[in-house]
Structures are given as structure tokens and as C-alpha cells.
VONU-508103 format. One record per residue: residue in three letters; x, y, z of N, C-alpha, C, CB in turn. Coordinates in steps of 0.05 Angstrom, whole numbers. Each point is the difference from the previous one (the first is absolute). Glycine has a CB too. Layout:
<rs>
   r   n_px   n_py   n_pz  ca_px  ca_py  ca_pz   c_px   c_py   c_pz  cb_px  cb_py  cb_pz
 ALA      X      Y      Z      X      Y      Z      X      Y      Z      X      Y      Z
...
</rs>
This chain:
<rs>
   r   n_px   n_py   n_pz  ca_px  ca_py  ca_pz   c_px   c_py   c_pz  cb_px  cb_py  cb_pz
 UNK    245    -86    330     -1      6    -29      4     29     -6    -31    -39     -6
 UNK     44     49    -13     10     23     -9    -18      8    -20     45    -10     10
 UNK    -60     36    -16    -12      3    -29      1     22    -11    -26    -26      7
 UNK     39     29    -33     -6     26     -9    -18     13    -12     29     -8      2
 UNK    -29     34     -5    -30      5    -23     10     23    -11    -46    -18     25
 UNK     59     18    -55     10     19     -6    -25     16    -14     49    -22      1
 UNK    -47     51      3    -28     13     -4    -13     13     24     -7    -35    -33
 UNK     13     61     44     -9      3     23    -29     12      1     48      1     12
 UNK    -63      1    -49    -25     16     -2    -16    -14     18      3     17    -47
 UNK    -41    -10     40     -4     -8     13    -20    -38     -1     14     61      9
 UNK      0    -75    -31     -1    -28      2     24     -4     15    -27    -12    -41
 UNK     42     20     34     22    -15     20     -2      0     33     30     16    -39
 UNK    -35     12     44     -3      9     31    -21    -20      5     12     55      3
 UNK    -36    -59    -12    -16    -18      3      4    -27      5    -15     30    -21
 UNK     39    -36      9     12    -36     -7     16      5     31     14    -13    -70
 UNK     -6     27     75     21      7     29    -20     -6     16     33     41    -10
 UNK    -51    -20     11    -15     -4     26    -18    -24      7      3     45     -4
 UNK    -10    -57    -25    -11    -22     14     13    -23      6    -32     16    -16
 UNK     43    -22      2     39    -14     11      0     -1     19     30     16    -22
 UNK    -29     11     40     13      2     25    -30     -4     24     49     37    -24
 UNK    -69    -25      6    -21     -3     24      1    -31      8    -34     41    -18
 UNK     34    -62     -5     -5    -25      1     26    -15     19    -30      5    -50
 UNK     45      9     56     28    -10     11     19    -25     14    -17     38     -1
 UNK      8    -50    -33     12    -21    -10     28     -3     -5    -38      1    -14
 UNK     44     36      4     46     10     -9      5      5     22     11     28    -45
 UNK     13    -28     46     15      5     16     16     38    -10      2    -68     10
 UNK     -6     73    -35      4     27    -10    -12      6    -28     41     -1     26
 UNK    -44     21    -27     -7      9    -32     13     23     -7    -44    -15      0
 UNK     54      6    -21     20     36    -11    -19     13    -21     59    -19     -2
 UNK    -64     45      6    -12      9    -15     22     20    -22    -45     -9     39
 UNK     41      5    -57     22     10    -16    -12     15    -27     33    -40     20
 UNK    -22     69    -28    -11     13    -20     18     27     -5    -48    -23     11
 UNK     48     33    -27     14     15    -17      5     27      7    -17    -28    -28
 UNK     -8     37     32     -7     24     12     18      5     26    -48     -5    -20
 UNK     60     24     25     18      0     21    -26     13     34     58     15    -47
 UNK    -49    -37     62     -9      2     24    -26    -12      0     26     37      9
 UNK    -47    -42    -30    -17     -7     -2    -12    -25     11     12     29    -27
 UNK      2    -55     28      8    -17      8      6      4     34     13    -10    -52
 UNK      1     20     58      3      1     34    -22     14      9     49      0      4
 UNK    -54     19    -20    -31     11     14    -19    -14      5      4     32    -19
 UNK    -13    -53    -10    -18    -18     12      6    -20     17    -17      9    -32
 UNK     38    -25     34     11    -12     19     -8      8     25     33     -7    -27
 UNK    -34     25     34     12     16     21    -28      2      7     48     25    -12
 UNK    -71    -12      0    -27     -1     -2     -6    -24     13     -4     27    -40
 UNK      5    -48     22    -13    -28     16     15    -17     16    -23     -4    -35
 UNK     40     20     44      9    -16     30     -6     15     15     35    -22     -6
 UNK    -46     48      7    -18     16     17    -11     -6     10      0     19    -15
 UNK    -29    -42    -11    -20    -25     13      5    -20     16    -16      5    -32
 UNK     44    -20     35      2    -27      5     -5      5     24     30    -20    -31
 UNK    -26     32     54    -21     -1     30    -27     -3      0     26     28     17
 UNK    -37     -9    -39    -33      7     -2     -7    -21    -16     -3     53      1
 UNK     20    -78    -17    -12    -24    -10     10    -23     -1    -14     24    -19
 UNK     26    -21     47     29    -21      0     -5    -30    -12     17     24     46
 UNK     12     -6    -59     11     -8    -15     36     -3      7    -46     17    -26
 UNK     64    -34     26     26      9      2     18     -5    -26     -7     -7     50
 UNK     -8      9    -66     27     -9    -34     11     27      4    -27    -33    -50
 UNK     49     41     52     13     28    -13      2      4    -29     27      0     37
 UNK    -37     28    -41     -2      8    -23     18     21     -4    -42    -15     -2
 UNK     57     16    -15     28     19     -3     -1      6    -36     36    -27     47
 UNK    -23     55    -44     -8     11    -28     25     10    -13    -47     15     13
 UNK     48    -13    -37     23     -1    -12      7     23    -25     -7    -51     14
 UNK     20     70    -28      2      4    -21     15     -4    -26    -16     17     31
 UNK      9    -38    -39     16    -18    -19     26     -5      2    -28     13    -25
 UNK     23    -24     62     34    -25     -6    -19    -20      8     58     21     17
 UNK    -50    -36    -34    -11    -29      3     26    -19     10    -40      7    -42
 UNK     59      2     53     22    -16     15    -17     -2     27     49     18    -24
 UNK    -76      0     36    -15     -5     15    -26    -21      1     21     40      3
 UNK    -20    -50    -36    -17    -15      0     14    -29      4    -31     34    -26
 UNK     53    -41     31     11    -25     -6    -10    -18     19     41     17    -20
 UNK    -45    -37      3     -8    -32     17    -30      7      4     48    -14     33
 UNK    -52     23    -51    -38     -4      9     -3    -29    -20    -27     66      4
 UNK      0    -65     17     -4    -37    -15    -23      7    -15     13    -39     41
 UNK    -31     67    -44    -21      4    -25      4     25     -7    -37    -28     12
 UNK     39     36    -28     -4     28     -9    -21      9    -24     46     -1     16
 UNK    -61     25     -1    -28      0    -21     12     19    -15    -46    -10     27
 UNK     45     17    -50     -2     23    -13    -29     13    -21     53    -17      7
 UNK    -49     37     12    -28     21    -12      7     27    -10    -31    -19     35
 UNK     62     22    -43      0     30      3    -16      6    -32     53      8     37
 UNK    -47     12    -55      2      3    -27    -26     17      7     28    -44    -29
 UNK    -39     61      2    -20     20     -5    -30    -11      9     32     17    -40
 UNK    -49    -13     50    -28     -6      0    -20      2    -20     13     10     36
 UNK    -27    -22    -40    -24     13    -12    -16     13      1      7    -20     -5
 UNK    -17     49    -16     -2      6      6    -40     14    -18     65    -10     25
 UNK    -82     13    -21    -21     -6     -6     -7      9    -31     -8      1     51
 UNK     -3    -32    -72     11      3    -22     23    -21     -3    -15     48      0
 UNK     31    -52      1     26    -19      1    -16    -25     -3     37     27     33
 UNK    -19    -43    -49      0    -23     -2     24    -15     21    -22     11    -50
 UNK     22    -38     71     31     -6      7     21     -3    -18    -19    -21     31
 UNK      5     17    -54     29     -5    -30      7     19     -9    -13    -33    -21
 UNK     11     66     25      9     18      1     25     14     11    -39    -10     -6
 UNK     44      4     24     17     -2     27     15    -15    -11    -26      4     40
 UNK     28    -25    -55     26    -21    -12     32     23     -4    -45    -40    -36
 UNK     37     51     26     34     23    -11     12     -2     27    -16     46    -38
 UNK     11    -19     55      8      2     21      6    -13     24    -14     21    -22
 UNK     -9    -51     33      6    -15     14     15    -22     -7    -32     19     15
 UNK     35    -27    -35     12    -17     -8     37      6      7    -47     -9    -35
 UNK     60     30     33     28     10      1     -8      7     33     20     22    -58
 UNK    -27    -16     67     -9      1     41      5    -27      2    -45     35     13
 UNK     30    -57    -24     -4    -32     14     28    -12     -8    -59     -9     -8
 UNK     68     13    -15     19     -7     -7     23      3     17    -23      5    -36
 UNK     22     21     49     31     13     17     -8    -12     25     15     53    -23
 UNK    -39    -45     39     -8    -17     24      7    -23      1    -29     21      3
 UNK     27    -37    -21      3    -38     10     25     -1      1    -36    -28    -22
 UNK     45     42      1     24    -11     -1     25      7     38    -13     11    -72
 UNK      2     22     72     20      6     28    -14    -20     22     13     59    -10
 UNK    -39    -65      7     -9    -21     21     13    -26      1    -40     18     -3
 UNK     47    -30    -21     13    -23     -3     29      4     13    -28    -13    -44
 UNK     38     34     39     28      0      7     11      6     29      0     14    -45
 UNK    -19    -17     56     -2      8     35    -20    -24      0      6     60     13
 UNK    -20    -72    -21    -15    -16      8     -1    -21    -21    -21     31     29
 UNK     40    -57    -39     -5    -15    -17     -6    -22      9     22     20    -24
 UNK    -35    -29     38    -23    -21      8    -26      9     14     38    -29      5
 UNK    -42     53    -19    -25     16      8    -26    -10    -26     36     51     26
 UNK    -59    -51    -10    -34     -6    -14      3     28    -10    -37    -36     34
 UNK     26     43    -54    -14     23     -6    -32      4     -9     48      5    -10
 UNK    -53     12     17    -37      0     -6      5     23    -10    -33    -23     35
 UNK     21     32    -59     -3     15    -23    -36     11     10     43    -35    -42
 UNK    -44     70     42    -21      9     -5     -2     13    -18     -5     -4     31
 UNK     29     14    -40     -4     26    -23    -14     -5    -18     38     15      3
 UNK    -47      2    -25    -16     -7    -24     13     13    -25    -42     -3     29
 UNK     34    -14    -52    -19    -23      3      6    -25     11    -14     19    -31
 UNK      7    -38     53     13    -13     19     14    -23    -17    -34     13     41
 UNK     13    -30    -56     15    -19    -11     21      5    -16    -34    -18      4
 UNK     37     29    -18     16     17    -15     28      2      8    -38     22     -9
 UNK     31     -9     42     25      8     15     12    -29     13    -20     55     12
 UNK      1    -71     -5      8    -22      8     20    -16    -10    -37      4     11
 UNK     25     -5    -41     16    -20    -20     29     25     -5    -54    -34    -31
 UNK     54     53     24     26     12      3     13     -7     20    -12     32    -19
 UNK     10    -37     43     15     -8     23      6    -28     -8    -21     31     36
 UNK      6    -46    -43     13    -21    -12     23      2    -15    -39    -12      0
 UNK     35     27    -23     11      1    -26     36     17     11    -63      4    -36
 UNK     59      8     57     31     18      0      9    -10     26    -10     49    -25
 UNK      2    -62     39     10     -8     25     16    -23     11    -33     23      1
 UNK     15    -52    -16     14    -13     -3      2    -20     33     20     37    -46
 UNK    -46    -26     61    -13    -15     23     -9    -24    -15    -16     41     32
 UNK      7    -63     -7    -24    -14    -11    -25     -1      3     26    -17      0
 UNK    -45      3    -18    -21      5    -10    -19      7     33     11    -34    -53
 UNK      1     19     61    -22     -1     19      3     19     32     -6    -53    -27
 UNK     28     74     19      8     23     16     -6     12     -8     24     -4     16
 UNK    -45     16    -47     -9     21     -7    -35     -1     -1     50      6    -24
 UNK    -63     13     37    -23      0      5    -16     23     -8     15    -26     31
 UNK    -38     21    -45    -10     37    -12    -32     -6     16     29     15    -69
 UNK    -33      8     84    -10     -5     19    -34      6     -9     48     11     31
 UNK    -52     -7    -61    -30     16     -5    -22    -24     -1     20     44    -32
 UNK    -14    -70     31    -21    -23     12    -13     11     23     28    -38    -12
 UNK    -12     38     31     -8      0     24    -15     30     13     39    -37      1
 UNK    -32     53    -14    -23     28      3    -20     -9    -16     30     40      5
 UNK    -36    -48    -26    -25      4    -22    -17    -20     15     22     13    -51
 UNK    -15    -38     58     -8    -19     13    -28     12     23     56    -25    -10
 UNK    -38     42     31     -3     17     21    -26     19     -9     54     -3     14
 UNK    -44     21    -42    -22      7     -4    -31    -12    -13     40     28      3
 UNK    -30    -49    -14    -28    -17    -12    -15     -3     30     22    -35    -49
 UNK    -13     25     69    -11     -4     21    -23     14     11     40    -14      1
 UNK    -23     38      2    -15     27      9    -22      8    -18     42     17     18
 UNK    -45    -26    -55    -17      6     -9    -20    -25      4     26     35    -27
 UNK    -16    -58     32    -16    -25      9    -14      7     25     32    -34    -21
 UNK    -24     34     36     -6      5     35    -26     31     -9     70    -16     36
 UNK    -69     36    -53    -23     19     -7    -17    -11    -13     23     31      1
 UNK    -20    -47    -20    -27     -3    -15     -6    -26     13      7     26    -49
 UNK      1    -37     69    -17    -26     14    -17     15     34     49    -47    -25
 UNK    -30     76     38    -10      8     20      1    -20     15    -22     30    -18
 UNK     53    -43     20     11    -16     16     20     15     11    -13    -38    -23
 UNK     21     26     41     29      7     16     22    -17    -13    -24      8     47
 UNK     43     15    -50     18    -11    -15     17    -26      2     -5     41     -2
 UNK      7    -42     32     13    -27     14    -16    -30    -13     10     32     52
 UNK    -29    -25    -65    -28    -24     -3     22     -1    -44    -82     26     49
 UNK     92    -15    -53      1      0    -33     27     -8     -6    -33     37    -11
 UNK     36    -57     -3     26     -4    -19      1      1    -28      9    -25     31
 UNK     10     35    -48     -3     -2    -13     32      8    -24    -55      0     27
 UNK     62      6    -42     28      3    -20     -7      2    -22     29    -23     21
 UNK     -2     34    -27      2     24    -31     19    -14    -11     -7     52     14
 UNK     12    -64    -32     28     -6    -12      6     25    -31     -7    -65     19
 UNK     21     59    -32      6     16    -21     15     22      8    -38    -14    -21
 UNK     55     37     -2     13     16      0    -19     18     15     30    -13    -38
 UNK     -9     30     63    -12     19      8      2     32    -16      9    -32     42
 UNK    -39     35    -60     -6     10    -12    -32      8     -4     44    -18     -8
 UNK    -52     41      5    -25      2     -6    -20    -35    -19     25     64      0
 UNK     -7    -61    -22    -11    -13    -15      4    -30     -1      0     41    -18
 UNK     30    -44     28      9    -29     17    -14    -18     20     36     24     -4
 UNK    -44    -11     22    -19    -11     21    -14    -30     -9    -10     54     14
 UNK     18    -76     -1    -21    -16     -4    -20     -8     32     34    -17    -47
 UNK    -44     32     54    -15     -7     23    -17    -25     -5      0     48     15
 UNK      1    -70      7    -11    -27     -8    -18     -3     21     39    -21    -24
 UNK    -65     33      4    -29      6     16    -11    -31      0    -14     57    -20
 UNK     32    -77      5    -25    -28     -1     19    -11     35    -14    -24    -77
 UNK     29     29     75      7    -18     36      1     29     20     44    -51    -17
 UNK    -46     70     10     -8     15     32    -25    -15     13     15     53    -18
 UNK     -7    -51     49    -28    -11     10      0     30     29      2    -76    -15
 UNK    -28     58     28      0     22     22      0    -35     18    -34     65    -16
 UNK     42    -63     46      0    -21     14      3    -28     -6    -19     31     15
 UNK     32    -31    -37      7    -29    -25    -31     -3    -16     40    -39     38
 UNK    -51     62    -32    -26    -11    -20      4     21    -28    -42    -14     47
 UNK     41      4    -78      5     18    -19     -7     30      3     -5    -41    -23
 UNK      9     56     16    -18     35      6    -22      2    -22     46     32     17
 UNK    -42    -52    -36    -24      3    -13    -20    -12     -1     22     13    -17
 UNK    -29    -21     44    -16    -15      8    -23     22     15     38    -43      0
 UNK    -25     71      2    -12     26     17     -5     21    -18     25    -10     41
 UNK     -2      7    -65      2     26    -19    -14    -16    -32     55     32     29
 UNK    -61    -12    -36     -4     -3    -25     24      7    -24    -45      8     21
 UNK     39    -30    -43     22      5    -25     12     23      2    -23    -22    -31
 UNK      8     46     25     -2     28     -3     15     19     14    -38    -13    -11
 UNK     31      6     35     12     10     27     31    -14      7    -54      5     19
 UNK     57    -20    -36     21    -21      8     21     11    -27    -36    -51     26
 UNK     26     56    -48     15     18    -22      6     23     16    -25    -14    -45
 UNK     11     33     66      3     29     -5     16    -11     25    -42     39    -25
 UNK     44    -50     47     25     -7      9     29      2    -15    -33    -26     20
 UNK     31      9    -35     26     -4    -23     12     31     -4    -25    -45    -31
 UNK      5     47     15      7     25     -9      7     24     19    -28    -16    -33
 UNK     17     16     51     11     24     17     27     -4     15    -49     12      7
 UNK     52    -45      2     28     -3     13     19      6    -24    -14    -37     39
 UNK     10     27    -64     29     13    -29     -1     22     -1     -1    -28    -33
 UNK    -11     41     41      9     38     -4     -4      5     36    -29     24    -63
 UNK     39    -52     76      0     26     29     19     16      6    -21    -26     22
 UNK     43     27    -34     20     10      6     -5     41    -17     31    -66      5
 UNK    -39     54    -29     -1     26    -15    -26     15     18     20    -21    -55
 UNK    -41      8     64    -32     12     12     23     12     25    -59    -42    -13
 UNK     75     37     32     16     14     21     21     19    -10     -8    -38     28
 UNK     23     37    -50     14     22    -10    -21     21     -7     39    -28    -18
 UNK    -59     25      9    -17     21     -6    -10      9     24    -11    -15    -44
 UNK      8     11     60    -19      2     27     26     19     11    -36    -54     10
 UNK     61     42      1     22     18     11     15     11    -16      0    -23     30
 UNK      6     16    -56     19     22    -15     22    -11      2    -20     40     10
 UNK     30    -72     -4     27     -6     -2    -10    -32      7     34     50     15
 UNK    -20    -71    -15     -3    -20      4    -13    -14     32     37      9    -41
 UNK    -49    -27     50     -5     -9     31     25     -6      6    -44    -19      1
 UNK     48     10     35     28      4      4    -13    -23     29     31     63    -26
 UNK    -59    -60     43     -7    -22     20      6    -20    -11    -32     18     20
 UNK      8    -41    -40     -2    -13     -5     30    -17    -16    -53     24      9
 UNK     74     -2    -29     23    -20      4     16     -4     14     -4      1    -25
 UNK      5     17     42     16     -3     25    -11    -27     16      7     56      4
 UNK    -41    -53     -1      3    -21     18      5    -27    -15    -30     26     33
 UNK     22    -34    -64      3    -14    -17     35    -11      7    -44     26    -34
 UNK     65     -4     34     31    -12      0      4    -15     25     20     38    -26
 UNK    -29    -26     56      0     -4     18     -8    -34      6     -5     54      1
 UNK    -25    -55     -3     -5    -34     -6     19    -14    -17    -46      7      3
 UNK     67     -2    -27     10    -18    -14     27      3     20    -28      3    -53
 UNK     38     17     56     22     -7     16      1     -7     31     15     27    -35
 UNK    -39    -35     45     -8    -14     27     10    -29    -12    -47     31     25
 UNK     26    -40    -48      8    -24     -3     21    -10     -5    -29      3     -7
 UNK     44     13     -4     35     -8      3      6      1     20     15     15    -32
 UNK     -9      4     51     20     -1     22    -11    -23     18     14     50     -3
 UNK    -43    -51      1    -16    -27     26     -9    -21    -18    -25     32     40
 UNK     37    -38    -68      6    -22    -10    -34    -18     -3     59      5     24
 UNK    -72     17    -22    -29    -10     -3    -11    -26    -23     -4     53     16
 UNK     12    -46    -35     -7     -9    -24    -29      6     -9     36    -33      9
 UNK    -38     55      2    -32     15    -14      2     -2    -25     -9     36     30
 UNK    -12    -38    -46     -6      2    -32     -5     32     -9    -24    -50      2
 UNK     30     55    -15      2     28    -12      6     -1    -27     14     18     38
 UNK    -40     -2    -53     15     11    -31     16     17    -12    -27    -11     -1
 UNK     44      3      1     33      8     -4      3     10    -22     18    -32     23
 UNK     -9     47    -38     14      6    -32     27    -18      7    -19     59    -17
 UNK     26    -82      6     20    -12     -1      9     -8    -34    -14    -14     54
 UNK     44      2    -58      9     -9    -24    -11    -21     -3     36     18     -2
 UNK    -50    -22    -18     -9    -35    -15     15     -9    -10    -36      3    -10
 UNK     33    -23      9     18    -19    -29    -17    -27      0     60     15      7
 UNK    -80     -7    -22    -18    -26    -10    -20     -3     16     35    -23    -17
 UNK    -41     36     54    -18     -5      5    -29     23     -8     37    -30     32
 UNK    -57     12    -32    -26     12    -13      8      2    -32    -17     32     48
 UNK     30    -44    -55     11      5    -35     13     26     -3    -38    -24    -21
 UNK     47     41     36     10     15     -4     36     -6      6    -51     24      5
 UNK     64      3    -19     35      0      1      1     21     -5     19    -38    -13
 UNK     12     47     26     13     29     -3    -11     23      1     22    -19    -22
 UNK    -46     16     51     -4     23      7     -8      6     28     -6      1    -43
 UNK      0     18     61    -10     -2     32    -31     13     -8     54      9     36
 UNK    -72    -39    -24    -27     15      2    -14    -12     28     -6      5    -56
 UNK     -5     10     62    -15     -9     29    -12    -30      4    -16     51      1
 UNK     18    -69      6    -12    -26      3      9     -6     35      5    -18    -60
 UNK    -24     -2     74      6     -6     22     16     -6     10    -23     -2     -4
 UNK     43     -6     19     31     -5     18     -8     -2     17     30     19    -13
 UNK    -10    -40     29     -1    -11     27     31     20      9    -30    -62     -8
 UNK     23     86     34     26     15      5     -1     -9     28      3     46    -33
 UNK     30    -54     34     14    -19     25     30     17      3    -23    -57    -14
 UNK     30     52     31     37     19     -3     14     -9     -9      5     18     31
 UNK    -12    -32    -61     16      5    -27     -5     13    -24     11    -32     14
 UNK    -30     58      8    -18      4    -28    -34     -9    -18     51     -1      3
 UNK    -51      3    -21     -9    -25    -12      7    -33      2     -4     38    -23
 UNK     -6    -55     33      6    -14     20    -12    -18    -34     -1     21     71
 UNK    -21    -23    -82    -14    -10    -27    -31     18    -14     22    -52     24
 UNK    -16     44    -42    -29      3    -18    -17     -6     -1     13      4    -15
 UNK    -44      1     21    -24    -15      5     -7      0    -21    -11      8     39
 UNK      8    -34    -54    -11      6    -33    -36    -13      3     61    -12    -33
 UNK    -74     32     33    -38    -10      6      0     -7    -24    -30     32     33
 UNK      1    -47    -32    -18     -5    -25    -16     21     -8     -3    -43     13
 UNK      8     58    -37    -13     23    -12    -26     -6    -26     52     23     13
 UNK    -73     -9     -5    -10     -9    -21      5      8    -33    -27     -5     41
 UNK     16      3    -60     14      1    -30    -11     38      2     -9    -67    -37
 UNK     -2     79     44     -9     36      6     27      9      8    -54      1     21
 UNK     59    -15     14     24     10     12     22     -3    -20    -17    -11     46
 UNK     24     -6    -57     26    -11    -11      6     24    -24    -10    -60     11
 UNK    -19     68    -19      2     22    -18      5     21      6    -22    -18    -17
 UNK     17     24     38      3     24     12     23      9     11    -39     -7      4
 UNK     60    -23      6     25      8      9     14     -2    -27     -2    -16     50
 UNK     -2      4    -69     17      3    -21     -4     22    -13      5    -42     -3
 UNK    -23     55      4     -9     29    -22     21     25     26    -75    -16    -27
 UNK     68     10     56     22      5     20     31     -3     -3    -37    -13     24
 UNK     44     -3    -35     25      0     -1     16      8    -25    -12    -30     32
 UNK    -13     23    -51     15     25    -22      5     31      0    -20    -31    -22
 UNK      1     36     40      0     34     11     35      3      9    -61      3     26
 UNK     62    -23      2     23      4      5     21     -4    -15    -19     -6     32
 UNK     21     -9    -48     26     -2    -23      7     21     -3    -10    -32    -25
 UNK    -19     41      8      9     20    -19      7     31     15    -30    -28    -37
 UNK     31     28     64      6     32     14     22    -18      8    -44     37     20
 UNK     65    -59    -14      8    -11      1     27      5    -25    -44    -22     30
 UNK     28     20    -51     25      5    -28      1     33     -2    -15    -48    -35
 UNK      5     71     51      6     25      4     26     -6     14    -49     23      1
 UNK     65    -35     19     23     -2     19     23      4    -14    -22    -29     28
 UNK     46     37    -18     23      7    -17     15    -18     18     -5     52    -21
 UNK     12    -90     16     11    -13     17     26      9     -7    -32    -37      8
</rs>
């Protein structure tokens, strides 16, 4: 398997290395703008592959993507960060004409290529890849399910003073501060509910701290996290290339499922190496249902900011 990751900051270098630590590809092109920047890191993390063997080759590029051809996923993360203060719907001007020129030179060296979408605002950028590309539905992937997910966990696994391996649990809704629908009534710890350990209270300030985890780490470092989606892309594009059919909350296109249409918001997917392989449509209660729909109007409407 071939993968690219156009974006050589440092989510992308991140999406590389764990790619390659996990060494599942057979290559990863790291590809970005900045001249040399890209082979440097390349060049950096094949330094490791003795000290973590690993054998995917990692090769770096400065925007020819005639080097990316025939990849079977390509993530894209490049575009501006956030930066502390920022909203992700902020970033819409600028990333939006980046995501736009990216898919497209990816498609054209690679037109039966998956794409996973990180940039922000993710859904946003997702559904643009929809909207100018002209893939199908189920080759376009926006990857902020599957980090927020990641992070509810981590705030589950603290306020239970469990080990994390013991907690499940998922986020659906626009990846957004205010989007977030973390679904505190089915997290459990060891299939037993978590609120069976935590209290209401404790189980709100959960919530609440995984929807601003992203902004609580821009403030902490001064620019966006770059571990946690790296390792977040990494698991979604394992399941493609090894055809897993892991469940993951995806920003994908709807059309009618959960009552929604004509837009990409995070809900669960079964990812197989076609992609989105289907849609897991759960039973939500009448709170949740509110909460993704008050969610998905957010996204519209940074959604009707886009210059299709």
C-alpha cells in the first residue's frame, strides 16, 4: 500500500510516523510546499526505522505530486493551524483554496485514491472535497470523529481512574467546540455503563472538557495538537489498507441517514478498503437527536461561508 500525507507540519510528520511505525505500507510520501522540508522529515524518520523497525519507506517531496501517484489513501492536513483564541471556522478563507488545489493534484495522479481530510474546519473541508472533486461518497473521509472520540476516552479513563484499555466510548457531531456530541448515556468501562462509577455531574464535566479539548491544547502549546491526530489518521488508514472493518466516527456525506442531507458530519462507519465500507445508524435518544441536529446546523452554516 502506497500513502500520502500532504502536509509535512507537525500533524502530518506525525500521520507518517505512525503509518510507518505500525508497518502495515509499503511507502508514504510526505509532501509539502516548503522547499526541502518534506525530505528533511522524511529523511528524519527513516533515521528511526532500525531503532523501531519498521520497513515502510518514507520519501519526501516538494510539491510534485507526479510522486504521489497511485497512492491508495491520501491524508490531507496541510493549511494554517490554530492558533490560541481561534475558532476551527476561522481558518475557512485560507484552507479552503489549500484543500481545494490539494485534492484536486491528488486526484490527478491518483484517481482511485481514499482521501482522509484533517484540515479545519474538518467537516467543512470534507464536504468541499465532495463538492469539487467528484470522488465517491464513500472515498471521502474527515477524520475529526475519530480524534474527539480518542479524546472523550482519555477524559473517561480520568474521572473513572481507570486504565484506559478498560473505557469505550464516541463523539458524533461536527468537529467543533460547540458541535461535539459525546454520548455519555452508552460509554461504559468493561461493557458496564461509566455511570454506574461516576456521577451525573462528573459525567457533564467530562462532556464538557472533551468539546473544548482541542482549544484547552492550543492554549497549553500555542498552536494546534499534532500526537493524538496523527495517531487518530493512522488507525483509520490501518483499517483500510488491512480491510479491518473497525467502526469509527467519521465526518462523512449523508443523505437521509440520522435525518440528515447535504452535508459531512461525524457519525459512525464501518472502514474496509473501500473506504467507508457503510453507515452505522444507532438508536439516539430524543437529547442526542437534539444535539446532533443543533450540530449540524453549526456545520451548514460555516458550510454556506464556502465559495463552491
Amino acid at each position: 500500500m502506497k500513502v500520502t500525507v500532504v502536509g509535512a507540519g507537525a500533524v502530518g510528520a506525525s500521520c507518517a510516523e505512525y503509518i510507518a511505525i505500525k508497518n502495515f505500507a509499503a511507502e508514504v510520501v510526505l509532501l509539502d510546499i516548503k522547499e526541502g522540508y518534506a525530505e528533511g522529515k522524511a529523511m528524519d524518520l527513516m533515521q528511526t526505522a532500525s531503532l523501531n523497525g519498521f520497513d515502510t519507506k518514507i520519501t519526501g517531496s516538494t510539491n510534485d505530486y507526479a510522486k504521489t501517484a497511485n497512492s491508495d489513501v491520501c491524508v490531507i492536513t496541510s493549511g494554517i493551524p490554530r492558533k490560541p483564541g481561534m475558532t476551527r471556522e476561522e481558518l475557512i478563507g485560507i484552507n479552503a483554496g489549500i484543500v481545494k488545489t490539494v485534492s484536486a493534484n491528488l486526484i490527478e495522479h491518483s484517481p482511485e485514491t481514499i482521501i482522509i481530510v484533517v484540515s479545519n474546519p474538518m467537516d467543512t473541508m470534507t464536504y468541499l472535497v465532495h463538492k469539487t472533486t467528484g470522488l465517491a461518497k464513500n472515498k471521502i473521509i474527515g477524520m475529526g470523529g475519530a480524534l474527539d472520540s480518542a479524546r472523550f476516552k482519555y477524559r473517561l479513563a480520568e474521572a473513572l481512574d481507570a486504565p484506559i484499555s478498560d473505557v469505550d466510548g464516541m463523539v458524533i457531531g461536527g468537529h467543533s467546540d460547540k458541535g461535539m456530541v459525546p454520548l455519555t448515556r452508552l460509554a461504559t468501562r468493561n461493557s458496564v455503563p461509566v455511570s454506574e462509577f461516576i456521577s451525573e455531574d462528573r459525567l457533564t464535566q467530562v462532556m464538557e472538557d472533551t468539546k473544548v479539548g482541542g482549544a484547552t491544547l492550543t492554549g497549553l502549546l500555542g498552536t494546534s495538537a499534532w500526537y493524538a491526530p496523527g495517531a487518530a489518521v493512522s488507525g483509520m488508514v490501518q483499517a483500510i489498507a488491512c480491510d479491518t472493518k473497525k467502526i469509527f466516527p467519521c465526518s462523512t456525506l449523508l443523505e437521509g441517514e440520522y435525518g440528515l442531507n447535504d452535508l459531512c458530519i461525524g457519525v459512525p462507519v464501518v472502514l474496509g478498503k473501500n473506504g467507508i465500507e457503510s453507515i452505522v445508524e444507532i438508536n439516539l435518544s430524543d437529547a442526542e437527536k437534539a444535539h446532533l441536529s443543533s450540530s449540524a446546523e453549526g456545520v451548514k452554516a460555516t458550510n454556506g461561508l464556502l465559495e463552491l
